[in-house]
C-alpha positions as CSV (number, residue, x, y, z in Angstrom):
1,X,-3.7,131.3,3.6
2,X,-6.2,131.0,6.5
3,X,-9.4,129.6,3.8
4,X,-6.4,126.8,2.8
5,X,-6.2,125.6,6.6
6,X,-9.5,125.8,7.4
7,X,-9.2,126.4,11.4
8,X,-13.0,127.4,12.3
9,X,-13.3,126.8,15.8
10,X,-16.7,125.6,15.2
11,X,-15.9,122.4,13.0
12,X,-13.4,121.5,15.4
13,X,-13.7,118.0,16.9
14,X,-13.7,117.5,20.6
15,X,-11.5,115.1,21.2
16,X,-12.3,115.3,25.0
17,X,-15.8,115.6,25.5
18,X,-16.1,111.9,23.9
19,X,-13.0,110.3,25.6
20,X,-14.9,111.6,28.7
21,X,-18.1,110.2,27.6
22,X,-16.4,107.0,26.2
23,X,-14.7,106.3,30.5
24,X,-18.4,106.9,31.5
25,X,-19.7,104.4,29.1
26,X,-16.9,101.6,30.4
27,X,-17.6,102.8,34.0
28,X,-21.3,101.8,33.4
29,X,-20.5,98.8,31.6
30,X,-18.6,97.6,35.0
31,X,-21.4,98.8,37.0
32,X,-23.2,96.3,35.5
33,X,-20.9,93.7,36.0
34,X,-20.7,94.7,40.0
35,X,-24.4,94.8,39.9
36,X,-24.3,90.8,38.1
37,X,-22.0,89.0,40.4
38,X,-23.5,90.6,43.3
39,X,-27.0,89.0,42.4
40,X,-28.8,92.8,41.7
41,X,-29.6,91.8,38.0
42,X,-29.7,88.2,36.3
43,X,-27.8,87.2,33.1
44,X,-30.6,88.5,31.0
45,X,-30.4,91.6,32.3
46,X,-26.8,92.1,32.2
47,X,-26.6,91.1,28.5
48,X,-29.1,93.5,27.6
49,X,-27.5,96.2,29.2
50,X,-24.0,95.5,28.4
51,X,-25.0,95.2,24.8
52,X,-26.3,98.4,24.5
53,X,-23.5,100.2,26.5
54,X,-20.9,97.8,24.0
55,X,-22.4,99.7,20.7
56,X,-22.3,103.1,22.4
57,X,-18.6,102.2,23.1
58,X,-18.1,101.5,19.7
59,X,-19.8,104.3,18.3
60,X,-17.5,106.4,20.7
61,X,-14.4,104.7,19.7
62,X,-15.2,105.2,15.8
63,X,-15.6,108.8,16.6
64,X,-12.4,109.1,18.1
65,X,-10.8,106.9,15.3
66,X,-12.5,108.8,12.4
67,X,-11.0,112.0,13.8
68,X,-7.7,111.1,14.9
69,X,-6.7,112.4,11.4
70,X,-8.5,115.8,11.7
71,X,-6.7,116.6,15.3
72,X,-3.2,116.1,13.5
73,X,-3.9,118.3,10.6
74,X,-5.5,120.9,13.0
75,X,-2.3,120.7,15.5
76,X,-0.4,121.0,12.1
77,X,-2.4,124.1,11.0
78,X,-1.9,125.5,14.0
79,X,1.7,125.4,14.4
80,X,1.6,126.8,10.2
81,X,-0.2,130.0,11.4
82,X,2.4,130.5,14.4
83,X,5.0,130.4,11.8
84,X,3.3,132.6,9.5
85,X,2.5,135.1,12.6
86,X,6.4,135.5,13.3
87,X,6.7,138.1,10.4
88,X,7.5,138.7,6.9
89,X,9.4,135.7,5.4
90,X,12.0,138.1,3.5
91,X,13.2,139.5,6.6
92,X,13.5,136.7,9.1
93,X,17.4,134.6,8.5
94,X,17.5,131.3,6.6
95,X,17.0,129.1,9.4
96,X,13.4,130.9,10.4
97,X,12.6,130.4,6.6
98,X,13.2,126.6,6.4
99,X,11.5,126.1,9.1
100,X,8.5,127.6,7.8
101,X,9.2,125.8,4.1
102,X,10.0,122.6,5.6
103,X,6.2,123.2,8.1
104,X,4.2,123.7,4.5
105,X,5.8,121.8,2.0
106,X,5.1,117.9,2.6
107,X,7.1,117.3,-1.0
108,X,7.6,118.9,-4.2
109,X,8.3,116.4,-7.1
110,X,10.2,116.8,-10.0
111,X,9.7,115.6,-13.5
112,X,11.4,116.4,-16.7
113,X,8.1,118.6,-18.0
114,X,7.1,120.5,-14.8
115,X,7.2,120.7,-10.9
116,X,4.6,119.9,-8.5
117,X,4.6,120.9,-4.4
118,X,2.5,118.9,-2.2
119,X,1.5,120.9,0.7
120,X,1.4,119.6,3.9
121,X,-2.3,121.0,5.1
């Protein structure tokens, strides 16, 4: 079950290392602007600098975009191993199992030939 989740620590995304990099990026980016209106740097300056720091942004932004998907099914694959942890299905009462059906199964369709379950992970 664990090679169908995939939870290796070391693929994991860090979610917080780049929203911390993304409030230094806009901290800068007013820096610059303090640094404009207070006559430290011309126009030229401040356009060439904010321009840079604008691309980093959206790089940053991107990145956190690109994996907001990845953190939901990680969170989800989580809570599927938790489940899985709390014993053997065959001896835990209906509700327990449900639970745990209702945490892997994202939908199982029916036709008149066969039957097809969509897993949630």
């Amino acid at each position: 079950m664990k090679k169908f989740l995939s939870l290796d620590k070391s693929e994991a995304f860090n979610f917080e290392a780049v929203k911390k990099e993304l409030q230094s990026v806009n901290k800068k980016i007013d820096k610059e602007n303090y640094l404009f209106r207070n006559d430290y740097i011309d126009e030229v300056e401040l356009q060439k600098n904010v321009k840079n720091l604008l691309g980093v942004k959206k790089q940053l932004e991107n990145q956190l975009n690109e994996n907001k998907e990845g953190k939901i099914n990680h969170d989800k694959n989580n809570r599927v191993l938790e489940l899985l942890k709390s014993g053997d299905i065959r001896t835990m009462d209906y509700e327990q199992q449900k639970k745990i059906v209702k945490t892997c199964i994202s939908k199982i369709l029916l036709t008149s030939d066969e039957i097809t379950i969509i897993l949630n992970f």
